[in-house]
TIROKOL-347655 format. One record per residue (C-alpha): residue number from 0; residue in three letters; x, y, z. Coordinates in steps of 0.05 Angstrom, whole numbers, plus 5000, padded with zeros to 4 digits. Example, Ala and Ser with C-alpha at 12.3 -4.5 7.8 and 13.67 -1.06 7.14 Angstrom:
BEGIN
0, ALA, 5246, 4910, 5156
1, SER, 5273, 4979, 5143
END
This chain:
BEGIN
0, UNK, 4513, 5507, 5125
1, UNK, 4519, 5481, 5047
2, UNK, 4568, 5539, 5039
3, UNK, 4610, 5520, 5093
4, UNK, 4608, 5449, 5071
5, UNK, 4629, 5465, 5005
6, UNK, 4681, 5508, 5023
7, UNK, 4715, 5455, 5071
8, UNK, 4715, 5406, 5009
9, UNK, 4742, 5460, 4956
10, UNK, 4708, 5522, 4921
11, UNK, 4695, 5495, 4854
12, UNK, 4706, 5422, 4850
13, UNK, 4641, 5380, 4837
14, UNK, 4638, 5310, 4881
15, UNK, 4578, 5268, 4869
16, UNK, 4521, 5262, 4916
17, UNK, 4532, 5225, 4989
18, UNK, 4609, 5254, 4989
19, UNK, 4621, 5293, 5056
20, UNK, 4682, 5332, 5075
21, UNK, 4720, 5275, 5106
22, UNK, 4709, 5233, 5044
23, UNK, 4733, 5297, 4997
24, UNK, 4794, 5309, 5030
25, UNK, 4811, 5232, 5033
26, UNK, 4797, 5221, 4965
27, UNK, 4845, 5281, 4949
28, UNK, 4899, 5248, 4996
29, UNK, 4894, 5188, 4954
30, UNK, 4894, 5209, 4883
31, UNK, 4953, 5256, 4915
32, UNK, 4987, 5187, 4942
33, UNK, 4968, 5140, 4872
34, UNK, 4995, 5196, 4825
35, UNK, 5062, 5199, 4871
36, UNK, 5072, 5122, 4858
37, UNK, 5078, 5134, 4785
38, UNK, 5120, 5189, 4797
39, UNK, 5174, 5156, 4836
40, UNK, 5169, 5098, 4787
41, UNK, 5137, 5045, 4835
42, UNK, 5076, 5038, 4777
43, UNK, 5072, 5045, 4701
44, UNK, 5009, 5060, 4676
45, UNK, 4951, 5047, 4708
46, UNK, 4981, 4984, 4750
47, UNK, 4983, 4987, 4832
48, UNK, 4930, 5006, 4861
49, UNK, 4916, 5062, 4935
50, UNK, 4854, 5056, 4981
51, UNK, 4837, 5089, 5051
52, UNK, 4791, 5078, 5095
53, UNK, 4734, 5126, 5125
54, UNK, 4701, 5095, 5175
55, UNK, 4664, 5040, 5143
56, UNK, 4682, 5068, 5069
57, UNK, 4738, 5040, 5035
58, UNK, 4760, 5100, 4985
59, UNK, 4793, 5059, 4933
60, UNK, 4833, 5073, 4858
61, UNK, 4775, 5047, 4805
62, UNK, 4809, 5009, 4752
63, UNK, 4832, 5027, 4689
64, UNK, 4826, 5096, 4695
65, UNK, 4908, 5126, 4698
66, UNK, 4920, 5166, 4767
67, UNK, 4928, 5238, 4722
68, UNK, 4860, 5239, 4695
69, UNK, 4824, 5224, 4765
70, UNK, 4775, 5275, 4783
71, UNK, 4729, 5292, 4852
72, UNK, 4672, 5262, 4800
73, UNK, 4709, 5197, 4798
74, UNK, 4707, 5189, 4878
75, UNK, 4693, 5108, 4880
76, UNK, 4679, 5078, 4947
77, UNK, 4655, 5011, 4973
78, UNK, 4633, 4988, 5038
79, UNK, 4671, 4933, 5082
80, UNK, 4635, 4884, 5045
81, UNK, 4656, 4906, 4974
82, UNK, 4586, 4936, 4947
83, UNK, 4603, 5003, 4915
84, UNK, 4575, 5058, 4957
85, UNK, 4606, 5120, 4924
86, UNK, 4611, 5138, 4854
87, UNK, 4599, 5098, 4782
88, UNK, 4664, 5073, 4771
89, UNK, 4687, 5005, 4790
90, UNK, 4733, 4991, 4843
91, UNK, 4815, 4960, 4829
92, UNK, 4806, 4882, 4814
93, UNK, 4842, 4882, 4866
94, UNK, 4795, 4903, 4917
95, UNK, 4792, 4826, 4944
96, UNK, 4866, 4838, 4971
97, UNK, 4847, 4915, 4998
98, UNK, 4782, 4885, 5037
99, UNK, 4814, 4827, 5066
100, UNK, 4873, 4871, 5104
101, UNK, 4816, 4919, 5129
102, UNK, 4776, 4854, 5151
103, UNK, 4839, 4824, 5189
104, UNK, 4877, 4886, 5216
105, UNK, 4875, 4955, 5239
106, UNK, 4896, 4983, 5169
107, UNK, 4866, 5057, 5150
108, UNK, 4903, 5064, 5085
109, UNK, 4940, 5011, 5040
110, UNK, 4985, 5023, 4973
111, UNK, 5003, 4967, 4924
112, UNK, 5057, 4974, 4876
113, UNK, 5090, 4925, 4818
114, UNK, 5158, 4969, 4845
115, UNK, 5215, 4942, 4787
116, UNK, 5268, 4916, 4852
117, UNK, 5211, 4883, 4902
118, UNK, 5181, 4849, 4837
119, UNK, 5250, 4816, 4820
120, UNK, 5261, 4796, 4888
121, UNK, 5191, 4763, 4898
122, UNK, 5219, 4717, 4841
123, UNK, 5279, 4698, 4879
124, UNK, 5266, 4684, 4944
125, UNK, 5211, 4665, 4999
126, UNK, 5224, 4727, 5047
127, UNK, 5269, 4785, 5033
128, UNK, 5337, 4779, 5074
129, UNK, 5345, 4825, 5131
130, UNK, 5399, 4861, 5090
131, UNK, 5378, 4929, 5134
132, UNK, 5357, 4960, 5199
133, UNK, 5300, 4983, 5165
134, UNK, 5259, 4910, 5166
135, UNK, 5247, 4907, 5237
136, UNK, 5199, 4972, 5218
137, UNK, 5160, 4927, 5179
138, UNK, 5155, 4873, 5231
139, UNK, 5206, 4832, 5213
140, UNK, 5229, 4801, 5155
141, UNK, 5183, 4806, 5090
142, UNK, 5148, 4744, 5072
143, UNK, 5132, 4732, 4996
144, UNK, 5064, 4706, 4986
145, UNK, 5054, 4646, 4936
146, UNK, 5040, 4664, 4861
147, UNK, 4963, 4670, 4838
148, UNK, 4916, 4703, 4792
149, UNK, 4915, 4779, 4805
150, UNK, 4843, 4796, 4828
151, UNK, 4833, 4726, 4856
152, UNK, 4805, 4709, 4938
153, UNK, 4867, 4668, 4936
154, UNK, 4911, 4718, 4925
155, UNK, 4883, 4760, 4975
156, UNK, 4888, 4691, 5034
157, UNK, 4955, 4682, 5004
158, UNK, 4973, 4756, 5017
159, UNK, 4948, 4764, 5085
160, UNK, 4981, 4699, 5111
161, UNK, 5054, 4727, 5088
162, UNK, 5027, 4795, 5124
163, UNK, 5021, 4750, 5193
164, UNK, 5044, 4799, 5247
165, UNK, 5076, 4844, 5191
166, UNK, 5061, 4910, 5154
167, UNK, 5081, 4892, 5079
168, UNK, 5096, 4842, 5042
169, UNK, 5117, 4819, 4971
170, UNK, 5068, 4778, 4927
171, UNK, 5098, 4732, 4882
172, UNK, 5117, 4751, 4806
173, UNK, 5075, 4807, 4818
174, UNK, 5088, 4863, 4862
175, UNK, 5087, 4893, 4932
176, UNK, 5032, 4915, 4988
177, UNK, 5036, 4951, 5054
178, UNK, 4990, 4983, 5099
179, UNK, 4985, 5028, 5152
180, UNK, 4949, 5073, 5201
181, UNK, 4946, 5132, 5152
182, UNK, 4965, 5139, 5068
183, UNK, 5033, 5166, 5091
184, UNK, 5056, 5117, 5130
185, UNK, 5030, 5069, 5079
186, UNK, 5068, 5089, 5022
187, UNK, 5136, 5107, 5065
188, UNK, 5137, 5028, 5085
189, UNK, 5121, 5018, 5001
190, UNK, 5181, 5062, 4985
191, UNK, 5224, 5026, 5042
192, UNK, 5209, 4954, 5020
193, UNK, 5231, 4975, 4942
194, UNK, 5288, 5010, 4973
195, UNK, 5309, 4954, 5015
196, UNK, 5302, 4901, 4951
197, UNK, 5343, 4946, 4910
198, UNK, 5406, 4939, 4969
199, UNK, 5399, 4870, 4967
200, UNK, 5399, 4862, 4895
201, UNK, 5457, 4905, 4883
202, UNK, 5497, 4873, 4948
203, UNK, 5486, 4805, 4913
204, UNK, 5510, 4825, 4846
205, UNK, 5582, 4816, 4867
206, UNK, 5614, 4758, 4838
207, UNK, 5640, 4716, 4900
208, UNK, 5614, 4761, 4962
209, UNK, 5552, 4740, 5001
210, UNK, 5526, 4805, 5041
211, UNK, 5523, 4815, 5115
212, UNK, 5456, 4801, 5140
213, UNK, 5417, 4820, 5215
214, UNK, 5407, 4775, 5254
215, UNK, 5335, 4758, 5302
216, UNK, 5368, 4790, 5355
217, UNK, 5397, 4854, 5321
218, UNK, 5332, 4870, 5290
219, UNK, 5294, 4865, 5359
220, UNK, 5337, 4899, 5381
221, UNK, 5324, 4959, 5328
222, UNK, 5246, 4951, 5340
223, UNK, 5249, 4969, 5412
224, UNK, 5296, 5031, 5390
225, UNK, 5248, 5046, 5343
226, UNK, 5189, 5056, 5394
227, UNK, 5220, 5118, 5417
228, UNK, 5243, 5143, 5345
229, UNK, 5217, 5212, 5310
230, UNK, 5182, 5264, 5359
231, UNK, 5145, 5243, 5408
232, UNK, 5073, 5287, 5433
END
């Protein structure tokens, strides 16, 4: 039985002591998923931060450590309460803001960026304009939460407010968060939100030209059409 359960988690990787085959493969999923926001520029460094959730484990990036030096040793996971239950290194700082979407919605993964376009539009406006087809996917149009100190309970209650019947949204001077049921779909609505700043930016860089925007009724219109998108089972 020990040989089968260390092949499932990978012949010759080491993972501390409470760290079962669901946890293993998650924590390689996220390390997979934090190393990919660097990688498509949506992070410098060691800023942004992944987490997933295994049933009452939140898997989570520890802080300070950068993405390409993360190891199956360096597994770090809390429980919904924020007291570390796997591994030696500390969580994010900004486990306040992970533990509060897990607390208020069905989130199983969640990826926050400092994404160069969604950053500079958090610093111009109050919610992104519905400059594409694309926001109805996120629930509407993207709220951007009121400025505080990274790490802080209020950034977190400021966060999940602007997420109110959303699935991202952009925190002030700072950077961007969205969640979803799995890492995928968490860092796809990530890449979409930076994608969908960029547009806007650009289409309001045009001296004298105000762009197009959706209306309330096009974009409802484009979430029912999107309940039938992609295969269906």
């Amino acid at each position: 039985m020990a040989e089968q359960r260390e092949n499932r988690r990978g012949a010759g990787e080491s993972w501390p002591e409470g760290v079962g085959p669901e946890e293993a493969r998650a924590w390689q999923e996220l390390v997979a998923t934090a190393r990919r926001t660097v990688s498509d520029g949506l992070v410098v460094g060691t800023s942004g931060n992944v987490s997933v959730r295994v049933g009452d484990t939140v898997l989570v990036t520890p802080t300070g450590v950068p993405y390409d030096r993360l190891t199956p040793e360096d597994v770090t996971g809390v429980d919904l309460s924020g007291r570390r239950v796997l591994g030696k290194l500390r969580p994010t700082s900004e486990l306040p803001m992970h533990l509060a979407v897990y607390g208020a919605t069905g989130a199983r993964a969640i990826v926050h960026t400092h994404a160069v376009h969604a950053t500079a539009v958090s610093t111009l406006v109050q919610e992104v304009p519905a400059i594409h087809y694309i926001t109805a996917d996120l629930g509407g149009p993207v709220r951007v939460a009121p400025y505080a100190t990274y790490g802080t309970e209020e950034l977190a209650e400021n966060m999940l407010r602007a997420l109110t019947d959303r699935t991202a949204c952009l925190l002030q001077n700072h950077g961007t968060l969205a969640y979803g049921a799995t890492l995928t779909q968490a860092y796809d609505r990530t890449a979409q939100l930076e994608w969908m700043c960029r547009v806007w930016l650009t289409a309001s860089s045009i001296p004298g030209l105000s762009p197009s925007l959706l209306s309330a009724e096009q974009l409802t219109e484009v979430r029912e059409r999107l309940r039938g998108y992609g295969q269906q089972s």
